[in-house]
N, C-alpha and C positions, 0 to 999 in steps of 0.2 A: 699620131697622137693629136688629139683637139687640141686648139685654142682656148686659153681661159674663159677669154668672151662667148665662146661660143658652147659654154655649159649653159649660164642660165637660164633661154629660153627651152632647151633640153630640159633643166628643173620642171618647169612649170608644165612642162608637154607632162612630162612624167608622175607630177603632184595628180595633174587630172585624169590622167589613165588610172590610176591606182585609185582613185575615188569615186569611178563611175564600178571597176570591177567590185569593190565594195559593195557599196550600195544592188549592183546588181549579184551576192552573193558568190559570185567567182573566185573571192581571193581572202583570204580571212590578212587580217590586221598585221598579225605576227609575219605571212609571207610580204607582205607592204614594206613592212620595214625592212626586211633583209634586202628588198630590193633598193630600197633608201640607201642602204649602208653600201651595195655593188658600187652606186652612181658615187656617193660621196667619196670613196675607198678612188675611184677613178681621177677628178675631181683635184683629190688629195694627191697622189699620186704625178700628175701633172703640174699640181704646183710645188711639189717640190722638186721634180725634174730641173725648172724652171730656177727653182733655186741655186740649186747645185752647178745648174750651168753656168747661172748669173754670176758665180764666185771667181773674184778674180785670182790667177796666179799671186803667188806672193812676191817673185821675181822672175822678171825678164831676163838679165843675167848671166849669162853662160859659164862665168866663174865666178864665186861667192863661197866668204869663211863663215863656217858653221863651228863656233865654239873655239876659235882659232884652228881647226881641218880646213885645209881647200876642199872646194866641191864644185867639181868638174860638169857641164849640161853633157850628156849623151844623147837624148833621145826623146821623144816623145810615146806615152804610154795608155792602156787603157785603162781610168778607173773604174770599178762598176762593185756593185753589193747592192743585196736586196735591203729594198725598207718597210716602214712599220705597214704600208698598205698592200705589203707580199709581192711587189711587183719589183725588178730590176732597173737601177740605173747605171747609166754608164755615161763618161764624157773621156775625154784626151786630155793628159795632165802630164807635167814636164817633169822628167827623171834625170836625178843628178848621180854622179857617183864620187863618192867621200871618200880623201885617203886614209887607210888603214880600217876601213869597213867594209864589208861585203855583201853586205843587204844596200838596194838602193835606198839614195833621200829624195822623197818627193815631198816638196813643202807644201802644196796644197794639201796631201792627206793631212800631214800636222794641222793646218791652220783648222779642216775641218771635224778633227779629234776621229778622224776614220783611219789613222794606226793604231790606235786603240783597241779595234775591233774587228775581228775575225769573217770578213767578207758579208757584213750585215750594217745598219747605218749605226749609227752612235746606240738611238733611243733602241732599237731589235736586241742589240747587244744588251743594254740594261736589263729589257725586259729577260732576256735566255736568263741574263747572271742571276734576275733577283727570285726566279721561279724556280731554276738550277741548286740556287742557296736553300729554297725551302724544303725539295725534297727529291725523292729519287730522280735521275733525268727521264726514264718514261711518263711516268705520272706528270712530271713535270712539261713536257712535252704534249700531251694531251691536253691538259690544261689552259694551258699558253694556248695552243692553235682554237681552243675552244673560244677562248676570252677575244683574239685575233681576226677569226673567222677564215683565218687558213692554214694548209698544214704548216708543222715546224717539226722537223726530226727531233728524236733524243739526240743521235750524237751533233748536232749542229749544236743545242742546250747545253750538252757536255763538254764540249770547245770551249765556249764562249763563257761558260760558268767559271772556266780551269781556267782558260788564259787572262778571265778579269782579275781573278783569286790571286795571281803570279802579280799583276803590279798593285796589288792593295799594299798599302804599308798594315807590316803587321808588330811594330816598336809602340808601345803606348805613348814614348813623344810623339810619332810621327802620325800616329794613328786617330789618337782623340783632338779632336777641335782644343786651338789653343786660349781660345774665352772661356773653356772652364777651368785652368787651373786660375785665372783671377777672379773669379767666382765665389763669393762666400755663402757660406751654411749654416745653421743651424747645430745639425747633426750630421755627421757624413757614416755611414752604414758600412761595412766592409762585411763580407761573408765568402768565404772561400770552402768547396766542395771537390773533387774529383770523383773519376769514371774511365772504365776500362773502354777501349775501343779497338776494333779488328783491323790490322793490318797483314801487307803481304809482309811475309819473310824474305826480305831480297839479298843474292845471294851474286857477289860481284861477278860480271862478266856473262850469266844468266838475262840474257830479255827476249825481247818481243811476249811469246807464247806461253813457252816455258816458264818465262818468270812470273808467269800467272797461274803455274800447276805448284808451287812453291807452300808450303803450309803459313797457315794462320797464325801470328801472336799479337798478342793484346797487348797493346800500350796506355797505360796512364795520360789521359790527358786530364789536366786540371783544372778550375772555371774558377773565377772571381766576381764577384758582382759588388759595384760601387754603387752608393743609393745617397743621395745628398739632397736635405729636406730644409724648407726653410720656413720658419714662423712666421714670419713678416710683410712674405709674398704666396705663401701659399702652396711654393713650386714643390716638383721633385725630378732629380735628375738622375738617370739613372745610365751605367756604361758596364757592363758585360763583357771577359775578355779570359780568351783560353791557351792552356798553352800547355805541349807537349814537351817530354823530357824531364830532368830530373827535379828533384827538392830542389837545389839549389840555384836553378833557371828558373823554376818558377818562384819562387820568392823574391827574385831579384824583379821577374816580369809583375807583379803584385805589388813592390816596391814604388816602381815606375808610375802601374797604372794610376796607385795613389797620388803619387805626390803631381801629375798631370791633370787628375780631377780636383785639383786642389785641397789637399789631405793640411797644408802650413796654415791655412784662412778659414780651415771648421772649427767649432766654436766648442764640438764634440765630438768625440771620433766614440764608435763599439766598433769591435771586434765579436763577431760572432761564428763560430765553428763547434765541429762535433771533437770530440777529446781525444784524437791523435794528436801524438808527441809532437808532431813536425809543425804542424799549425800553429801550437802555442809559441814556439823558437819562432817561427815568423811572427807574432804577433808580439812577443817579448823585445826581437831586435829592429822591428819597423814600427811597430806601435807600443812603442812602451808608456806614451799616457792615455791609449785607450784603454775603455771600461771595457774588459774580457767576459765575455756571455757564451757557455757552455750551450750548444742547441738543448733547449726543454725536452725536445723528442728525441733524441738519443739516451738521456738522462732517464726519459718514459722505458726505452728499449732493454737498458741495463737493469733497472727495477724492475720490468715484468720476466727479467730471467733470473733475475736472483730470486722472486715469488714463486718462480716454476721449480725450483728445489726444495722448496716448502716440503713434505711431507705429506701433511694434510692440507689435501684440495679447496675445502674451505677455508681455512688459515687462509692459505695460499691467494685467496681471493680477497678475503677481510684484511689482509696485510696490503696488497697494492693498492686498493680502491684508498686506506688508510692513507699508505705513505705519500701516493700519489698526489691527493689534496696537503699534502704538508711542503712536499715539494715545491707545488705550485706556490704558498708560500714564502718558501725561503726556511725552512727550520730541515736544513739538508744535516744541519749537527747532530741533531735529536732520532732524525733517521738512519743515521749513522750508526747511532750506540745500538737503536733498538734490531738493525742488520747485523752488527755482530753478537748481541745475545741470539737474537732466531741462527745464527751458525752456532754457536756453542751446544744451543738445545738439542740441534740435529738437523742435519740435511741431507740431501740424497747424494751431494758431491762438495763435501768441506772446501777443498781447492778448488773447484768453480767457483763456487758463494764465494768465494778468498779475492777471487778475481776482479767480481763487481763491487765489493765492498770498497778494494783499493781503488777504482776508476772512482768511487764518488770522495773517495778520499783526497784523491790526486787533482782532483775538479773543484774544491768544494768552495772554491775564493770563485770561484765562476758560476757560483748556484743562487744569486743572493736576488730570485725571480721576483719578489714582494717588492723589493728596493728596484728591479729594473722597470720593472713596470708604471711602478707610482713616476719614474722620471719617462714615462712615453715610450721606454726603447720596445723593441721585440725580442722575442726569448725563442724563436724559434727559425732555423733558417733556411725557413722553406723558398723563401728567395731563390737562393743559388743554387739550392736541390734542384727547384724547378727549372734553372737555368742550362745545370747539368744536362737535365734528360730534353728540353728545347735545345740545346746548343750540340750536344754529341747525340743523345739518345736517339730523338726524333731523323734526323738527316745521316747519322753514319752508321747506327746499328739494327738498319733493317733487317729483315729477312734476307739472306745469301751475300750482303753487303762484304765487300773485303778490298782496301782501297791500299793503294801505292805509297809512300811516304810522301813525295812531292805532293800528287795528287789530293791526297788528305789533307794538307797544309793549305793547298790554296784555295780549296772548297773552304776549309774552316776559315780563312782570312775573309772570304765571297759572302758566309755565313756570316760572321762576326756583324760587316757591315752593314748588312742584311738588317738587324738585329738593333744595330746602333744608329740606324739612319743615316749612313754616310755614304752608303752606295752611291748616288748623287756624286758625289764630290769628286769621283774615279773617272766622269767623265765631262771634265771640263777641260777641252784640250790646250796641252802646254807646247806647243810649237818651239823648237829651236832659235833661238836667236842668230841671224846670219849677217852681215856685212858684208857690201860688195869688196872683191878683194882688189888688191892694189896690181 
């Protein structure tokens, strides 16, 4: 391997070769650069060698308490992982052994946040996880190596996506930065949606292979989206956050994410949701002084099927395009009466029509679109729909997609972050604190 020094006049050989081939037509532009990028990639590559080696141990030591464990020197080891210029490093680094632990402690890895990561340097890792997070590991894989300039497997992607997903905190204390719950607002946004997703049916004592021939069930996972807007400065902040398992884990995890995005210091809270039962009980027992907004387009969905009973097709038309703009209004009372006379008239299915008339009955303190609008809110919450199908949709309900329990979880943690801009924050190494022992 070269000498730092003894790249630059190499530059300058290599500036002028590539600008006579030019000029004399031999090499078009685009191959110039990739050959720019070999030398730099090289270059790079030595200086951080250079680095890595320049690191010094964090102790000499041969005995040293790690968290009050003794930790015993053994031996001397190799470290090595490829980095961001696809080339291999390695140096010799001092392996301890911890009592009542079975993995070695090597404190340099700690000090260089490379236990973190899955035989790759810190920055490879981010990259695998944050590419990993956005979409299938092939695609994603191709991509990266494309953007990289060399190859990178799927499953190298898929290690490194899973095992960052596994230490992401996925607690809304622990998860969202703690300057936003002392953060004030304006209006703080809440909309909550769910969405089925494909898992394996895992069946105790069933793995490897087998536990992959196991049939498909779909799990509820549920999304929230926090949006906090401020008149004063302009801002908007927004935290997205998902979670699997029941109503009552997930409102507790909705509970949380609010009161960490600072839900005590908004100045206005809406709630806005489509008109299942469970949503409003979270909105009733966690937000009992926000203004409750029924989604407009759900509101849309149930009045164009209560028109589709209509009778006559034209009614059926001159009736929504009607109610429709009255809706948009807020005169949900008026449209009310005039849905239960068109049932009395006649319909195609009395007990359907019965059906919708009751959801806008059961709604109708959540319809009052004229009055939410004139105060700025939104009536519609296409927010967290969209978050839905970006958060689950897009990365877990591909084509032949069907993920593992674990698996699922820590890709959606890897995603989440993804999503929230924190990914960052997963790799700033936190080294052990150790004391020489007595």
């Amino acid at each position: 391997m070269k000498k730092l020094n003894e790249f630059l006049p190499l530059a300058e050989i290599l500036v002028n070769e590539l600008a006579e081939q030019i000029d004399s037509q031999e090499l078009s532009l685009k191959s110039a650069e990739e050959k720019i990028l070999e030398f730099v990639y090289r270059i790079g590559h030595s200086m951080l060698v250079k680095v890595v080696r320049s690191v010094k141990e964090p102790t000499q030591e041969n005995r040293v308490k790690v968290e009050g464990k003794t930790a015993l020197y053994k031996d001397m080891q190799n470290l090595a992982f490829k980095n961001r210029f696809g080339e291999r490093i390695t140096r010799r680094r001092r392996r301890y052994a911890i009592e009542g632990e079975s993995k070695g402690y090597y404190p340099l890895d700690e000090k260089l946040g490379l236990d973190q990561c899955g035989f790759f340097s810190p920055l490879m890792t981010y990259l695998m996880a944050f590419f990993g997070g956005c979409e299938a590991y092939g695609p994603a894989a191709k991509r990266l190596s494309k953007a990289l300039g060399f190859d990178v497997s799927s499953t190298a992607v898929q290690n490194n996506t899973e095992m960052t997903g596994r230490r992401i905190e996925h607690h809304p204390f622990k998860a969202i930065p703690g300057k936003k719950q002392s953060e004030t607002c304006d209006l703080m946004l809440v909309q909550i949606d769910g969405t089925m997703s494909p898992q394996i049916h895992e069946e105790q004592g069933i793995t490897g292979r087998e536990s992959l021939k196991q049939p498909t069930e779909y799990k509820e996972c549920n999304v929230v989206a926090i949006e906090k807007n401020s008149k004063t400065t302009g801002k908007s902040d927004r935290w997205v956050g998902a979670q699997y398992g029941s109503r009552d884990i997930f409102e507790n995890y909705v509970r949380q994410t609010a009161l960490k995005m600072g839900q005590l210091l908004a100045k206005d809270v809406v709630f806005l949701a489509d008109g299942a039962k469970h949503n409003w009980e979270i909105q009733k027992t966690n937000f009992p002084d926000a203004t409750p907004i029924l989604d407009f387009y759900h509101a849309l969905e149930h009045l164009a099927d209560f028109c589709s009973l209509i009778p006559k097709e034209q009614t059926a038309k001159h009736s929504y395009a009607k109610w429709r703009a009255m809706l948009y209004e807020g005169d949900v009372y008026q449209i009310l009466e005039e849905m239960k006379e068109s049932r009395e008239s006649g319909s195609k299915d009395s007990d359907e029509a019965q059906k919708h008339i009751n959801y806008f009955q059961n709604n109708k303190w959540r319809m009052q679109y004229q009055e939410y609008r004139a105060k700025g809110y939104p009536i519609g919450s296409g927010l967290v729909e969209g978050q839905c199908k970006l958060v689950v949709g897009k990365r877990f309900k591909g084509n032949g997609m069907r993920w593992k329990k674990a698996d699922n979880m820590a890709v959606l943690d890897d995603r989440l972050a993804v999503l929230n801009n924190t990914l960052d924050t997963y790799f700033v190494p936190k080294p052990r604190e150790f004391q020489i022992a007595s």
